[in-house]
Backbone as ProteinMPNN parsed JSONL, in Angstrom:
{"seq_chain_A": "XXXXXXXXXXXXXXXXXXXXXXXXXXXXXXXXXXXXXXXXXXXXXXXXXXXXXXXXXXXXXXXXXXXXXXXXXXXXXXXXXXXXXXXXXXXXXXXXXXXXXXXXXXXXXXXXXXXXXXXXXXXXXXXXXXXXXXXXXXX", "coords_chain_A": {"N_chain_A": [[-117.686, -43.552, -52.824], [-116.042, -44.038, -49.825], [-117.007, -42.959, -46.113], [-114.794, -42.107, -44.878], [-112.414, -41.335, -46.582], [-113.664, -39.671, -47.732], [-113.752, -37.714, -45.413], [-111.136, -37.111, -45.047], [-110.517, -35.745, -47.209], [-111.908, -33.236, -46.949], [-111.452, -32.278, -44.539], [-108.543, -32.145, -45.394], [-108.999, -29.911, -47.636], [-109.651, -28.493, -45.514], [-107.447, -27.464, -43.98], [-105.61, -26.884, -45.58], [-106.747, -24.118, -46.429], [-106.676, -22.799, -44.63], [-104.071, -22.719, -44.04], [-103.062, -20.945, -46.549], [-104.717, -18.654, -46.373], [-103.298, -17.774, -43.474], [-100.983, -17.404, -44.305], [-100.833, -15.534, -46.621], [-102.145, -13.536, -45.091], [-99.764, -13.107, -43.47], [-97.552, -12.141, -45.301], [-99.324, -9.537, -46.313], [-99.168, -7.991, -43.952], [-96.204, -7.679, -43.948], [-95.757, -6.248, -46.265], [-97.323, -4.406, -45.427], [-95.399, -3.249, -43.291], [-92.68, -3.154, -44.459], [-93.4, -1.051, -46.67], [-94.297, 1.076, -44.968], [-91.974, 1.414, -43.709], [-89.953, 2.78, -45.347], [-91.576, 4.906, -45.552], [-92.192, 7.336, -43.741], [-93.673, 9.687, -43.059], [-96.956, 9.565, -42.989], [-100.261, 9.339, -44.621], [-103.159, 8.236, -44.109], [-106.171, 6.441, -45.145], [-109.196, 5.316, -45.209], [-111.193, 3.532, -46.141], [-115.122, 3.356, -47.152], [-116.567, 0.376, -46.069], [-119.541, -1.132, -45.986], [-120.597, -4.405, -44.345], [-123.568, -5.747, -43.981], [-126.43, -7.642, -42.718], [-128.73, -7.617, -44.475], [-127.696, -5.343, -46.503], [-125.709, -4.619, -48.566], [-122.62, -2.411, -49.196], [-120.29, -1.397, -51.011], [-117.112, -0.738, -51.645], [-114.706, 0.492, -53.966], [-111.052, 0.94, -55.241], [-108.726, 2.576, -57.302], [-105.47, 3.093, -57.205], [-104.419, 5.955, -59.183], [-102.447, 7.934, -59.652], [-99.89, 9.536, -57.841], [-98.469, 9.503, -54.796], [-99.057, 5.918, -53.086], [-100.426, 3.399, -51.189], [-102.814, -0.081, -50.716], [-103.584, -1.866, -47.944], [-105.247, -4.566, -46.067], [-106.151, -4.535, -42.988], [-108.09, -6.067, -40.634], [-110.738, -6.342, -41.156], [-110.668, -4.133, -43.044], [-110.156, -2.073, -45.612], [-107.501, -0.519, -46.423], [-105.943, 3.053, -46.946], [-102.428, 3.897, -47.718], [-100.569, 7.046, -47.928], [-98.742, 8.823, -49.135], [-97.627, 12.303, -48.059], [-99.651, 14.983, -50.089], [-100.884, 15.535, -53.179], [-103.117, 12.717, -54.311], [-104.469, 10.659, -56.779], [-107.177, 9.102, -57.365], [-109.248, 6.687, -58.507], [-112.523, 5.636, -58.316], [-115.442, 3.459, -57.064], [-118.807, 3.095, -56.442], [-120.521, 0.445, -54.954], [-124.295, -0.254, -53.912], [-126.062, -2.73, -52.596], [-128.947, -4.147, -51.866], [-131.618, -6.42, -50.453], [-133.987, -7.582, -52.721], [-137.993, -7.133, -54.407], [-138.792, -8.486, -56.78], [-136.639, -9.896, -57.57], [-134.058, -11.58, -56.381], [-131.354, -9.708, -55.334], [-131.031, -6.548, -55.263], [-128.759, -4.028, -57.289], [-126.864, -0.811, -57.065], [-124.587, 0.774, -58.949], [-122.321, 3.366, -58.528], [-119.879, 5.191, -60.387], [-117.048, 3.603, -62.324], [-115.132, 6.915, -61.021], [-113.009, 9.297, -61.053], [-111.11, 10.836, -58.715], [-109.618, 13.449, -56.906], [-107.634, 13.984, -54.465], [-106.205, 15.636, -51.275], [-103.786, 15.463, -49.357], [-102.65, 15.14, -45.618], [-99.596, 14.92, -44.036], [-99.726, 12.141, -41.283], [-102.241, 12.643, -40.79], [-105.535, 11.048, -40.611], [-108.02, 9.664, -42.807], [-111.058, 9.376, -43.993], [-112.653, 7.697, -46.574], [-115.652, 8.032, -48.285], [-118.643, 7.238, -49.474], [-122.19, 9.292, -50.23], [-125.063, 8.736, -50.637], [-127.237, 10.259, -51.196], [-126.388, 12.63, -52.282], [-125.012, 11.681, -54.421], [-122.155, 11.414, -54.084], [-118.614, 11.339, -54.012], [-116.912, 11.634, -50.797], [-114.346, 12.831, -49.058], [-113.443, 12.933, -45.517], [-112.572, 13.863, -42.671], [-110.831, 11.98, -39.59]], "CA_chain_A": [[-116.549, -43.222, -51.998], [-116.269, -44.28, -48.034], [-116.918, -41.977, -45.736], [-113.093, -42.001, -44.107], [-112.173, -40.679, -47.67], [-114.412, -38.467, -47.716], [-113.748, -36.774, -44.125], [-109.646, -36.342, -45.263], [-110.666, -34.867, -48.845], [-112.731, -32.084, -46.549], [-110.12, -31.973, -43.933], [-107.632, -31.38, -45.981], [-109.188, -28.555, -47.734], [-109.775, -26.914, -44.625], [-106.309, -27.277, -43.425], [-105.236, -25.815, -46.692], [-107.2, -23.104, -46.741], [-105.972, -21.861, -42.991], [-102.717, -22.067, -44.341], [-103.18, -20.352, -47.386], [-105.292, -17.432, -45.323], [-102.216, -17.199, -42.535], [-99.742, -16.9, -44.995], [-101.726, -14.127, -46.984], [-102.327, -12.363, -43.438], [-98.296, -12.466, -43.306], [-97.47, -11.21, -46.256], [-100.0, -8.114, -46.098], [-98.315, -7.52, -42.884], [-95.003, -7.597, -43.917], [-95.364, -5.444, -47.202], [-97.16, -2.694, -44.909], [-94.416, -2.728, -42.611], [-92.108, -2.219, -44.91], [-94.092, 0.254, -46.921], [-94.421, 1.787, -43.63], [-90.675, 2.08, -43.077], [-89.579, 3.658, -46.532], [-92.322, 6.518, -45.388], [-92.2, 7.713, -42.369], [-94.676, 10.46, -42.866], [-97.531, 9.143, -44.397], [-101.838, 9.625, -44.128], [-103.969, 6.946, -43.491], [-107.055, 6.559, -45.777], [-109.948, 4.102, -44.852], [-112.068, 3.128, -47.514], [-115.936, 2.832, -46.189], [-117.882, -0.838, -46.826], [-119.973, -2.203, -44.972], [-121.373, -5.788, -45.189], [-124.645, -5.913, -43.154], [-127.257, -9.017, -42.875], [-129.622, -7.356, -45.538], [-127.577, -4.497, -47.084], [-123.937, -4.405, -48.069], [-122.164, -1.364, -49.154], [-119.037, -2.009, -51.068], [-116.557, 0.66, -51.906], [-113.464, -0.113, -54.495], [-110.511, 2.053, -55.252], [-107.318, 1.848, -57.86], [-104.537, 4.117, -57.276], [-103.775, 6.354, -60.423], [-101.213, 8.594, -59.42], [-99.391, 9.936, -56.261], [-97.773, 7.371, -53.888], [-99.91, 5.441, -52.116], [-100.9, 1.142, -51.307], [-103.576, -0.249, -50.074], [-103.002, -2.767, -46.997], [-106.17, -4.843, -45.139], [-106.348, -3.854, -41.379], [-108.872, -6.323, -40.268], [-111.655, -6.493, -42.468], [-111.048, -2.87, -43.912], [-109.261, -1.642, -46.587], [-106.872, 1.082, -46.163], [-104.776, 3.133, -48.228], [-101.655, 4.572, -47.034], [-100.762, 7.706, -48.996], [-97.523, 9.759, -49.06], [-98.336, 13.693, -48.597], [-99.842, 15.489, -51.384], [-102.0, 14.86, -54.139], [-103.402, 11.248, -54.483], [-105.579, 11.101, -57.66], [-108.229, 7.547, -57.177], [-110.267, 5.772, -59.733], [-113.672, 4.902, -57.369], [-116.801, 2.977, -57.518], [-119.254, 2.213, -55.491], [-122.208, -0.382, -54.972], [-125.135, -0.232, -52.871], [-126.799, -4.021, -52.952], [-130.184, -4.24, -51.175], [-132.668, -7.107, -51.217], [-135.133, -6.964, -53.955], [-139.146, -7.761, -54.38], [-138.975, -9.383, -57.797], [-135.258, -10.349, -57.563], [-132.855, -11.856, -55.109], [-130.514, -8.99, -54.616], [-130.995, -5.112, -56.282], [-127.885, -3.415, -56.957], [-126.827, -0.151, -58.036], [-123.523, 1.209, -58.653], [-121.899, 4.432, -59.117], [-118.529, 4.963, -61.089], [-116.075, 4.571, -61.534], [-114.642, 8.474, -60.992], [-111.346, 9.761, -60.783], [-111.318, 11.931, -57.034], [-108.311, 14.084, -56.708], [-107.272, 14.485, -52.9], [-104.819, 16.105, -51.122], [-103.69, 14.347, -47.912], [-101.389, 16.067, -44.565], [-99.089, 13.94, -42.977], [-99.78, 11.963, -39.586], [-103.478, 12.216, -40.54], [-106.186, 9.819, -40.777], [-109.357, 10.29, -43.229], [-112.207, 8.507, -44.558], [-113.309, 7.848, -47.977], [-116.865, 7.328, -48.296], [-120.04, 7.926, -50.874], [-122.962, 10.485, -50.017], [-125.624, 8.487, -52.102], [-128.072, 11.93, -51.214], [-125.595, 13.847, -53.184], [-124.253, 10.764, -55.251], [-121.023, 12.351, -54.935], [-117.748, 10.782, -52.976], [-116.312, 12.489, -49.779], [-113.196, 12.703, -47.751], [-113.434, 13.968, -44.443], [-110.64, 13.921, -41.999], [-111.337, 11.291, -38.533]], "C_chain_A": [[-116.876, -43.524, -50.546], [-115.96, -42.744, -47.395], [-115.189, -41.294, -44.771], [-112.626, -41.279, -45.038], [-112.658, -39.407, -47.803], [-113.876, -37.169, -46.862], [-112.183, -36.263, -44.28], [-110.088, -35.757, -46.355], [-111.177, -33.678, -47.473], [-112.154, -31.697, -45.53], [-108.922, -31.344, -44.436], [-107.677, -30.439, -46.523], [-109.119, -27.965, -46.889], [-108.765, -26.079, -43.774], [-105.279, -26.299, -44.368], [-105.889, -24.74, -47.037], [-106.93, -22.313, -45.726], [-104.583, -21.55, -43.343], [-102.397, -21.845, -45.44], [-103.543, -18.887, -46.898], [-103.887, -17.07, -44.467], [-100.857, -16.681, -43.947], [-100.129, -15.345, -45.865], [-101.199, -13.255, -45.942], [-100.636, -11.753, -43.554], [-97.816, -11.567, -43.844], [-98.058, -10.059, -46.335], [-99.281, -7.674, -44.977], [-97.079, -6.629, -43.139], [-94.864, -6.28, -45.003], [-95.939, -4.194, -46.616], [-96.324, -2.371, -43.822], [-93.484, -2.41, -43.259], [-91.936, -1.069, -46.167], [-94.254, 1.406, -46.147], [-92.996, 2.6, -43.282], [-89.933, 3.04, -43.88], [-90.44, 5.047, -46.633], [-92.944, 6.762, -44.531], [-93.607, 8.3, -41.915], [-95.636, 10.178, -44.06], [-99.1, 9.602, -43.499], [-102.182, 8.717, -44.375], [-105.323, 7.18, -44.13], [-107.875, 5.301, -45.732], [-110.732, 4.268, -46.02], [-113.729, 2.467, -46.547], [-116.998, 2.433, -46.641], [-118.503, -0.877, -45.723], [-121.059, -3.405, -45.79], [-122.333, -6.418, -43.955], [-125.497, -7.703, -43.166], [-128.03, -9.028, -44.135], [-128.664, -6.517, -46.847], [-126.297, -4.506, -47.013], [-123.52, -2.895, -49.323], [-120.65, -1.599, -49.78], [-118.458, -1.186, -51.974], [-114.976, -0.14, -52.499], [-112.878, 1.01, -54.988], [-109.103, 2.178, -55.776], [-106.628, 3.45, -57.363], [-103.892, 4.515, -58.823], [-102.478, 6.765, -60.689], [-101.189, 8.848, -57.988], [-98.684, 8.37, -55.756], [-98.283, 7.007, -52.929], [-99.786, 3.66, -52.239], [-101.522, 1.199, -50.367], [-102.849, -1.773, -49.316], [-104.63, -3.275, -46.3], [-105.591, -4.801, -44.009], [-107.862, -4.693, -40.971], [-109.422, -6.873, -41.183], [-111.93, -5.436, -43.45], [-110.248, -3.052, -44.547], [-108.926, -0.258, -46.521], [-105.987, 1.35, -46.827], [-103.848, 4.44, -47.324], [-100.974, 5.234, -48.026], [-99.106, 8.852, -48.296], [-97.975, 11.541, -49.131], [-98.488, 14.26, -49.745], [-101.214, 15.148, -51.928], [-101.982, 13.666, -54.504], [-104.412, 11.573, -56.022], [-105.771, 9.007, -57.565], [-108.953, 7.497, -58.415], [-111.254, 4.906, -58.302], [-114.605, 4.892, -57.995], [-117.461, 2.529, -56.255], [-120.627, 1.451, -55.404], [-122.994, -0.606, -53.911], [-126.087, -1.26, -53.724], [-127.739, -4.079, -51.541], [-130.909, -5.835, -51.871], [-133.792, -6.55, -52.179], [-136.667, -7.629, -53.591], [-139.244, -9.192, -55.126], [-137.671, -10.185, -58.041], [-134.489, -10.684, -56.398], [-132.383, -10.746, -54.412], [-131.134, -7.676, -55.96], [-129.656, -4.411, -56.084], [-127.92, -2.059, -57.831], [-125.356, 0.681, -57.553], [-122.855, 2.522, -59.534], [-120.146, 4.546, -59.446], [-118.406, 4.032, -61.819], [-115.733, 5.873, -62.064], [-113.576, 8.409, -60.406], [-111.718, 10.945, -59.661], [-109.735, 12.186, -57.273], [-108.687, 14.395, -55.046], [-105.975, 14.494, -52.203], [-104.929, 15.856, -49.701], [-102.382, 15.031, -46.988], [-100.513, 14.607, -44.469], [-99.554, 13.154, -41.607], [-101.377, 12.121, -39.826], [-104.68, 11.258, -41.115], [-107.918, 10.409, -41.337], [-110.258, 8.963, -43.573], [-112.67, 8.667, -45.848], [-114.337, 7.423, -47.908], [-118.078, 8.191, -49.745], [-121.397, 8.321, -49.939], [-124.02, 9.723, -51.334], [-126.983, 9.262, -52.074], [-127.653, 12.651, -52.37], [-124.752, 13.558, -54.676], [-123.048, 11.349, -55.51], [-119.832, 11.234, -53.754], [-117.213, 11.964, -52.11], [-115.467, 12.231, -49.079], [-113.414, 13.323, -46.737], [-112.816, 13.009, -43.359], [-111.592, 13.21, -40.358], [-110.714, 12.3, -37.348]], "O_chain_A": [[-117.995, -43.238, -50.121], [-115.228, -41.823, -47.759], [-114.859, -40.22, -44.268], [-112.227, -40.223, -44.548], [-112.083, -38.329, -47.954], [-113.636, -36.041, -47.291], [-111.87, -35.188, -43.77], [-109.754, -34.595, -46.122], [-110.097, -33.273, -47.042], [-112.261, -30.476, -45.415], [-108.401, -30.301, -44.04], [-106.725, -29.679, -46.345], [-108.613, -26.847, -46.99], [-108.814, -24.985, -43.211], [-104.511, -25.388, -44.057], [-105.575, -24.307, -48.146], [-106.938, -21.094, -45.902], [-103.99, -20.501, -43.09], [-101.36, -22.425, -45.763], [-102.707, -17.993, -47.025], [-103.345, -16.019, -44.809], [-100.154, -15.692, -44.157], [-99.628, -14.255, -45.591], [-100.21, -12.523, -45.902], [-100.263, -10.585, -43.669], [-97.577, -10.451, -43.384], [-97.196, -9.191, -46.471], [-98.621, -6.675, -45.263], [-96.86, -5.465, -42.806], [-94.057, -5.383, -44.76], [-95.49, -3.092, -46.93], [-96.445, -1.245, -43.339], [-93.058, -1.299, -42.946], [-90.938, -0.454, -46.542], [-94.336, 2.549, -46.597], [-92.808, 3.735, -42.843], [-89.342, 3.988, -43.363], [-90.227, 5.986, -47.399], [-94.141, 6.51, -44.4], [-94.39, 7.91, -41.048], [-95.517, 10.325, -45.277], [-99.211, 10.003, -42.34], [-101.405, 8.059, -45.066], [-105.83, 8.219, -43.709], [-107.374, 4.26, -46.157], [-110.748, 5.277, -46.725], [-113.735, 1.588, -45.685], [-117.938, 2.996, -47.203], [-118.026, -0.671, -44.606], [-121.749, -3.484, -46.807], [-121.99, -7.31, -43.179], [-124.978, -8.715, -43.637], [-128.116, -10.032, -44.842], [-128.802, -6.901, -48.008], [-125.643, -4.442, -45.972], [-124.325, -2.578, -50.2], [-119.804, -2.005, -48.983], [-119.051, -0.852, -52.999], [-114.3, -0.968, -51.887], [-113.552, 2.008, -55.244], [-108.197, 1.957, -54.973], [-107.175, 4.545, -57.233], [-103.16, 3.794, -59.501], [-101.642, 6.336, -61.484], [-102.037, 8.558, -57.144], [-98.505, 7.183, -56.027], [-98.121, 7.584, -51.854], [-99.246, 2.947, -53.084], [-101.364, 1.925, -49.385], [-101.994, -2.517, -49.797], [-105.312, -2.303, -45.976], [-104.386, -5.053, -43.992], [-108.85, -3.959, -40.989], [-108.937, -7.702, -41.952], [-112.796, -5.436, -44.325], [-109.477, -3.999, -44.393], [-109.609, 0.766, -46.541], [-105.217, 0.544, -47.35], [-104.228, 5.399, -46.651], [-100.629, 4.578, -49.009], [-98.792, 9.339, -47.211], [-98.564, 11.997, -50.112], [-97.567, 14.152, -50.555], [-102.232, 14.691, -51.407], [-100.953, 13.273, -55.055], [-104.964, 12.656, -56.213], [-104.966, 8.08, -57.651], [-109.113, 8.443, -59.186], [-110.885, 3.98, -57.579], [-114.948, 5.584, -58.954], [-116.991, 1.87, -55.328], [-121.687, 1.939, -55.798], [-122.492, -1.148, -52.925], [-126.649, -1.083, -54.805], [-127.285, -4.057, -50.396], [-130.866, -6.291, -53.014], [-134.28, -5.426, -52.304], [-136.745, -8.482, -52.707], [-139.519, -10.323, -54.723], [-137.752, -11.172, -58.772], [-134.384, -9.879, -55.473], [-132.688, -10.543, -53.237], [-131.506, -7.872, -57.117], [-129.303, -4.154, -54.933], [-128.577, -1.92, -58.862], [-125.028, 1.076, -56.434], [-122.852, 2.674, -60.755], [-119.312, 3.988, -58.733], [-119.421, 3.422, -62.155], [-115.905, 6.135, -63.255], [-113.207, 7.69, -59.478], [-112.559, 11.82, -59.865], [-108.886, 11.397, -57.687], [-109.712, 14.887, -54.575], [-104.999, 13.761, -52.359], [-105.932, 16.005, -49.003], [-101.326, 15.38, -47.516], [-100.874, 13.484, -44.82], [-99.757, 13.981, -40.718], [-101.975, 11.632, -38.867], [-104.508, 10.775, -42.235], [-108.716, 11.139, -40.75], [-109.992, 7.78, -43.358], [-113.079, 9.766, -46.224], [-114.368, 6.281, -47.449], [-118.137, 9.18, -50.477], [-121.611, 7.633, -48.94], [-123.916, 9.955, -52.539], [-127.839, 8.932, -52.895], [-128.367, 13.162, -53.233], [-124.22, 14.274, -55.524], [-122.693, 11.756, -56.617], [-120.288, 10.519, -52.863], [-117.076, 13.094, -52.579], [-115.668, 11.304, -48.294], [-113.643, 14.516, -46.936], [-112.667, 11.788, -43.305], [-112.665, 13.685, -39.986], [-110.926, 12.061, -36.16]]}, "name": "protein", "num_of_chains": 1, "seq": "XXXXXXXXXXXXXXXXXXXXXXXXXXXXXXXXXXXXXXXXXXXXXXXXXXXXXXXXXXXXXXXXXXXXXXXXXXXXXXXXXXXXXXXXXXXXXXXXXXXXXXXXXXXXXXXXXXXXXXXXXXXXXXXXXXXXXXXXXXX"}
């Protein structure tokens, strides 16, 4: 293949993949605005990864019951939750480098968390892997 060929084949992916990504972006937008507008009074639930150089941290989370949707905000994942009782299905994985292996992982769940959420406020979901247990507590 010539390299002129070449440089549009790899161009063009990358042009299609920006506008594949923006349109995404939109759409998430649009369905938490008007998720947003059908509930006025709602709580705000962050979900908490992190994705380090060595060590990533990665926290997943289905909605069972209650009324809630998750929306990205950046690079987080957040779940916006109608007052009341939410009941979750969570898991979570803590991936470290290894000696004898590339990557070591180890993951807990998934568990069904029942939590009960105000209006107008904003919490955090995260894992306690001291206590191996999951925790909400209010920002």
């Amino acid at each position: 293949m010539e390299p002129h060929i070449i440089a549009l084949i790899v161009g063009g992916t990358l042009v299609l993949g920006a506008v594949i990504s923006f349109i995404s972006m939109k759409v998430n937008q649009n369905s938490r605005e008007n998720w947003l507008a059908t509930h006025s009074d709602f709580a705000k639930i962050e979900l908490a990864s992190e994705n380090g150089i060595f060590i990533q941290k990665d926290f997943h989370a289905q909605v069972i019951s209650g009324e809630a949707a998750f929306f990205a905000e950046g690079t987080k994942y957040i779940i916006y939750a109608a007052p009341g009782n939410v009941t979750l299905e969570v898991s979570y994985t803590y991936i470290r480098p290894g000696v004898l292996y590339k990557k070591v992982s180890r993951t807990w769940g998934p568990t069904k968390v029942e939590i009960q959420v105000e209006s107008g406020k904003e919490y955090k979901l995260s894992f306690d892997k001291d206590k191996e247990q999951f925790k909400l507590t209010s920002k």
